[in-house]
Structure formats: C-alpha cells, structure tokens
N, C-alpha and C positions, 0 to 999 in steps of 0.2 A: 519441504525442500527449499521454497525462496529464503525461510531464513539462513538455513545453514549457509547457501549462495553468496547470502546476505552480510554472514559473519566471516567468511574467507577474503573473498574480494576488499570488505573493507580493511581486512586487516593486511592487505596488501597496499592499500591506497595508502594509509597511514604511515608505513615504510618510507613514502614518498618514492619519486624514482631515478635517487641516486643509480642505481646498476641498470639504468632502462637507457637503451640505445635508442637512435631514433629507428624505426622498420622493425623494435622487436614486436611481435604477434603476442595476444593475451591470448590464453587458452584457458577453457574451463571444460574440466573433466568431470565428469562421476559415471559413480557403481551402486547398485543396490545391493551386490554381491560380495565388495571384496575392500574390508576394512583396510588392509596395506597397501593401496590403491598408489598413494606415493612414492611410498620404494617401489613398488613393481617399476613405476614412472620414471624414476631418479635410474634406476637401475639399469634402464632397458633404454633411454636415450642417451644416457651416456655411451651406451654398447653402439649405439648409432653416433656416436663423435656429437651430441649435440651438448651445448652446454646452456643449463639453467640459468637463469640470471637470478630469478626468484620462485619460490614456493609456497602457497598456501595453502591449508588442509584443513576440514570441517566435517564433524560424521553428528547425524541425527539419527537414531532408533540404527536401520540398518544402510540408510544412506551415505555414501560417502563423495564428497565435492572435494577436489584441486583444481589449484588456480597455480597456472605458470606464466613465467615471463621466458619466451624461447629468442635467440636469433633469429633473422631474416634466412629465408632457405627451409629450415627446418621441416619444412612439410612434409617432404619424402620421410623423412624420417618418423614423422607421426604417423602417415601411412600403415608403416611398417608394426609401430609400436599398437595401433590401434586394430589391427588383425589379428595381432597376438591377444590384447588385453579383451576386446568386445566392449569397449567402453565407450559413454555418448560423447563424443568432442562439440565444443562449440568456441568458433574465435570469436575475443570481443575486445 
C-alpha cells in the first residue's frame, strides 16, 4: 500500500499547487473494498456543496488510495461522506 500512497500523492505534488488555497486540508483516502472510491468521493462532496480543488487516484491488487485537496471547513462534510463511505481518512 506505501507505494501506491506513494504514486498518488506524488503525482499530486508534481501538479504543483496552482488551485491550493492557503487552509486547504490534504486528505488521503482508501478502500480495500471499493475500486470507484473517487466518484463515490467526487460525487457525494459535491452533494455536500464542497468543492475539490484537486484529485488523485492509485489502486494496487485490491487497494484503492485518493488524495484530495478540500477547502477550509470541509470537515462536516467528510464526516458525513465518511459514514456513508466506511472509508480510512487521514489529513496530511
């Protein structure tokens, strides 16, 4: 799993951070479960008004890691999205 971590994240850092606000929150998700991990994500914070600034997405065997770039605030709304989804959050 560090690598695939390893492959998303960077390929987020490489984007550089033209759309990164100051106070946006990284977030890094996965699932052992559920390959469309990102659309569920994309899908289900937008239905919370949140908006992405950036996305990255990495699957090994049956792992699956996103990396987001959220707004400040946002947390209620991961809350919400993270009760529905069961999926491991971690900000960084």
């Amino acid at each position: 799993m560090a690598e695939v971590v390893e492959r998303v994240v960077g390929a987020l850092e490489g984007r550089g951070d033209d759309g990164a606000t100051e106070g946006n929150a990284g977030l890094l998700l996965s699932s052992s479960r559920m390959p469309d991990l990102a659309s569920r994500l994309r899908r289900d914070l937008q239905a919370e008004g949140v908006v992405i600034s950036e996305m990255g997405k990495a699957s090994s065997g049956r792992q699956t890691v996103v990396t987001l770039r959220l707004p400040p605030g946002a947390k209620s709304a991961l809350e919400h999205v993270d009760a529905r989804l069961h999926v491991s959050i971690s900000l960084v």
